[in-house]
Every structure is written in structure tokens, then in C-alpha cells.
DRENPA-3360 file (N, C-alpha, C; in nm, 2 decimals, always signed):
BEGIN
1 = XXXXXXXX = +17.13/+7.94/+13.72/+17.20/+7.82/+13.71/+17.21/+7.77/+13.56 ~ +17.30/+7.66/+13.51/+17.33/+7.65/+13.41/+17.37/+7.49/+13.43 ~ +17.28/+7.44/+13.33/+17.24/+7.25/+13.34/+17.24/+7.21/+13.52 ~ +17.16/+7.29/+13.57/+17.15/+7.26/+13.73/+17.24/+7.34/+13.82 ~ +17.36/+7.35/+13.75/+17.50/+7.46/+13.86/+17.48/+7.58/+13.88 ~ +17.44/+7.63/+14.00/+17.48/+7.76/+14.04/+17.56/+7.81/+14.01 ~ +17.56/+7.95/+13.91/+17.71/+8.03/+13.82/+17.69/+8.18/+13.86 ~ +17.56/+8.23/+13.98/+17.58/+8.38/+14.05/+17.47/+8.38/+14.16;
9 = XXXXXXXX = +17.47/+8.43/+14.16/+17.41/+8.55/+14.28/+17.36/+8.70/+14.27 ~ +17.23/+8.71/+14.24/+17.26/+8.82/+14.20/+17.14/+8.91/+14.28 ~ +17.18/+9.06/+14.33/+17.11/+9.13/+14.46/+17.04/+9.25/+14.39 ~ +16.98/+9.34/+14.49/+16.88/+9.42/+14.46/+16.96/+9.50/+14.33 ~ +16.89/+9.54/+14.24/+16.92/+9.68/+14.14/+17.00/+9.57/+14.05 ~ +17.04/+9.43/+14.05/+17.09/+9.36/+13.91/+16.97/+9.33/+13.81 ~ +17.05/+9.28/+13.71/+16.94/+9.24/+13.60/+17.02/+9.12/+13.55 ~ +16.95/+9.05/+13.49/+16.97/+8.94/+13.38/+16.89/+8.95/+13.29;
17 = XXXXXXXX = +16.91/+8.84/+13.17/+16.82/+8.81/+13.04/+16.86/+8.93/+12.92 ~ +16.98/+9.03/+12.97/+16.99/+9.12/+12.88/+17.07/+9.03/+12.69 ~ +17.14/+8.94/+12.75/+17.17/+8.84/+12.61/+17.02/+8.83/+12.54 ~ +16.98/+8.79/+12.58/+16.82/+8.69/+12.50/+16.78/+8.87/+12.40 ~ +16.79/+8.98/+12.53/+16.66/+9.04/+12.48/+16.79/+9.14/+12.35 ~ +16.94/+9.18/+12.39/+16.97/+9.25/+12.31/+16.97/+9.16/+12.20 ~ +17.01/+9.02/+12.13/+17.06/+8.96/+12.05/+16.94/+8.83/+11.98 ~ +16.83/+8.84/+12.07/+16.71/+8.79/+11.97/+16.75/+8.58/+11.97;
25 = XXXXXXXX = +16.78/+8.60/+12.09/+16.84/+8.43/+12.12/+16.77/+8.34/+12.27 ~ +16.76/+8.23/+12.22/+16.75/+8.19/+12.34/+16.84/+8.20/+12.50 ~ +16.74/+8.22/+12.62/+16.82/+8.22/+12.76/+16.90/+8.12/+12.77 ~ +17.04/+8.16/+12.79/+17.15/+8.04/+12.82/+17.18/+8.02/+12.98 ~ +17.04/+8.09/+13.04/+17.05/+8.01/+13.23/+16.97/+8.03/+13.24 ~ +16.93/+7.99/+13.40/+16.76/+7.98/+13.45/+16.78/+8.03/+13.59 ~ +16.69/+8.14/+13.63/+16.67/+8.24/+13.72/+16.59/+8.17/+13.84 ~ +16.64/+8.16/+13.92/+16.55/+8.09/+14.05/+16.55/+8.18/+14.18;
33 = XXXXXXXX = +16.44/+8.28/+14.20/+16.45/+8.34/+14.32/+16.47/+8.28/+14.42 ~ +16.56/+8.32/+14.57/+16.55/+8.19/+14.67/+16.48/+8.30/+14.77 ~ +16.45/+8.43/+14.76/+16.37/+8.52/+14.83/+16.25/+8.59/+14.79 ~ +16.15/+8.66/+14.81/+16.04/+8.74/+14.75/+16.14/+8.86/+14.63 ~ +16.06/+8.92/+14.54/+16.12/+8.97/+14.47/+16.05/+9.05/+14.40 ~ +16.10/+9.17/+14.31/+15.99/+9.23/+14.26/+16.06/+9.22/+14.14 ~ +16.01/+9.16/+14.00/+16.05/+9.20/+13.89/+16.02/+9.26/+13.77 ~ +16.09/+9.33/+13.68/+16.06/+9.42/+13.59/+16.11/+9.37/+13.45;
41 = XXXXXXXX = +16.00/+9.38/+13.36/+16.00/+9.28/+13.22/+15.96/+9.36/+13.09 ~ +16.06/+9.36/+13.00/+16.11/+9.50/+12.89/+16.10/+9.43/+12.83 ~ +15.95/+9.50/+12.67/+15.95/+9.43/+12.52/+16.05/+9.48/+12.47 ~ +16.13/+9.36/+12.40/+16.23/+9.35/+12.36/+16.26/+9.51/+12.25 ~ +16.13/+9.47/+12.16/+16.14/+9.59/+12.03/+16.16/+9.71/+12.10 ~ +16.04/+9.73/+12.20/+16.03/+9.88/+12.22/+16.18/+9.92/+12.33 ~ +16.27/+9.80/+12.38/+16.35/+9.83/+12.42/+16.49/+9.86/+12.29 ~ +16.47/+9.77/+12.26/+16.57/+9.85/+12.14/+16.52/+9.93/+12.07;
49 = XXXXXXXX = +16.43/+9.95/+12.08/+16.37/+10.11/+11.96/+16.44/+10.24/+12.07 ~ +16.43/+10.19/+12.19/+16.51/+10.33/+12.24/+16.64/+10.30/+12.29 ~ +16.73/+10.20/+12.29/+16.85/+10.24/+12.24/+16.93/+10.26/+12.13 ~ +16.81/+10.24/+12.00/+16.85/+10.30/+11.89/+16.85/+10.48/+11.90 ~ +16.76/+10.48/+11.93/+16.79/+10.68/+11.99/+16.84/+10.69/+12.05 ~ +16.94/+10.61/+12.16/+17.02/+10.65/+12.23/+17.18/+10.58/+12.23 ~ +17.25/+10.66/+12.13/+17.34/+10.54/+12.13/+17.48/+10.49/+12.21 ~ +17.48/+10.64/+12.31/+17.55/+10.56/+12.46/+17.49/+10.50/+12.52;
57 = XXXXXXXX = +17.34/+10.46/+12.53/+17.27/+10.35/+12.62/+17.29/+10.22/+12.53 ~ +17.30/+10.22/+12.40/+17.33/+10.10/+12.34/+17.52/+10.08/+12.37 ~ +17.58/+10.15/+12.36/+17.71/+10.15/+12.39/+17.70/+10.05/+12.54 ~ +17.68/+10.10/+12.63/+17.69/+10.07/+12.76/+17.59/+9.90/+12.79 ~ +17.49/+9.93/+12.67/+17.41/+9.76/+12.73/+17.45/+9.67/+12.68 ~ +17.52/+9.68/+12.52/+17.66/+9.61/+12.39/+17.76/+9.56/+12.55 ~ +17.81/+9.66/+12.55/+17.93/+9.65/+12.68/+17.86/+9.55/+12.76 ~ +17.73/+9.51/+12.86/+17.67/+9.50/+12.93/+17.65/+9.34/+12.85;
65 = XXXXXXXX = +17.63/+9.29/+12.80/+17.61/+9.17/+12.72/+17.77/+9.12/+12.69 ~ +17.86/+9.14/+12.63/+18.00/+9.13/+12.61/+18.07/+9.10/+12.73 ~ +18.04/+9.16/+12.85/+18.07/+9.13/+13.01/+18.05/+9.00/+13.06 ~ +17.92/+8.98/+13.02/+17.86/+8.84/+13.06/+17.88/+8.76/+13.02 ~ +17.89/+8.75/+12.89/+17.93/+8.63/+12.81/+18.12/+8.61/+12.80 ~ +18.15/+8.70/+12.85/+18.32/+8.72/+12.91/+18.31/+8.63/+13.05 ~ +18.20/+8.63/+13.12/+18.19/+8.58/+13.24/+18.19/+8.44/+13.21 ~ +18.08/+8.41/+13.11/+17.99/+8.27/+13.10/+18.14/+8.19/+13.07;
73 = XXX = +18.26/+8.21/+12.92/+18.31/+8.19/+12.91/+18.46/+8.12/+13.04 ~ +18.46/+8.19/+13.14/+18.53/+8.19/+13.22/+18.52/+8.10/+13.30 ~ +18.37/+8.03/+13.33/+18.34/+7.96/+13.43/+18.29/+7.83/+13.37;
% end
């Protein structure tokens, strides 16, 4: 949500928070499970230390950030 408005939905195998962690910025929404959930939480450094070695995983998560904020813009 974003200042209280629901802006997705999002199901098994999605992710969020990839803005904050590729670009070193504060979260611009807030994640509210409405079911049980299992989640999985990446240090920022050591995650960009290995898309620096990999640089179609950085291609694809750059892409992956630029999508969203194409979204945020839209709505």
C-alpha cells in the first residue's frame, strides 16, 4: 500500500523491496501480509556483490526495478 491505498497483490514466487535494496533508498510502500507466509531477506552488499559478477543478473534486476517504478508512475 502506498499512504494507506492498496496498489497490488502480490502471490507465491513474487518479490518486492527490490528498489530500496538495488538503489540504496528508502521503501516507497508497505507490505502487509493478509495470509501466513514464508519470507526471504537479501544483504543488500552481498547481494550486489553478486550481481556485480553477474552482469545479466544485474541486466535483468536494473530491468526488474525500471518495471516497477514504470508501474508506480502509472497509478
Amino acid at each position: 500500500s502506498v499512504n494507506g491505498r492498496p496498489v497490488a497483490t502480490l502471490g507465491p514466487g513474487k518479490y518486492f523491496g527490490e528498489i530500496a535494496l538495488m538503489h540504496d533508498t528508502p521503501r516507497n510502500a508497505t507490505v502487509t501480509a493478509v495470509d501466513s507466509a514464508t519470507l526471504l531477506a537479501l544483504d543488500r552488499v552481498e547481494f550486489l556483490e553478486a550481481l556485480t559478477q553477474h552482469p545479466q543478473s544485474r541486466r535483468v534486476a536494473e530491468a526488474a526495478v525500471r518495471h516497477r517504478l514504470d508501474e508506480d508512475e502509472k497509478s
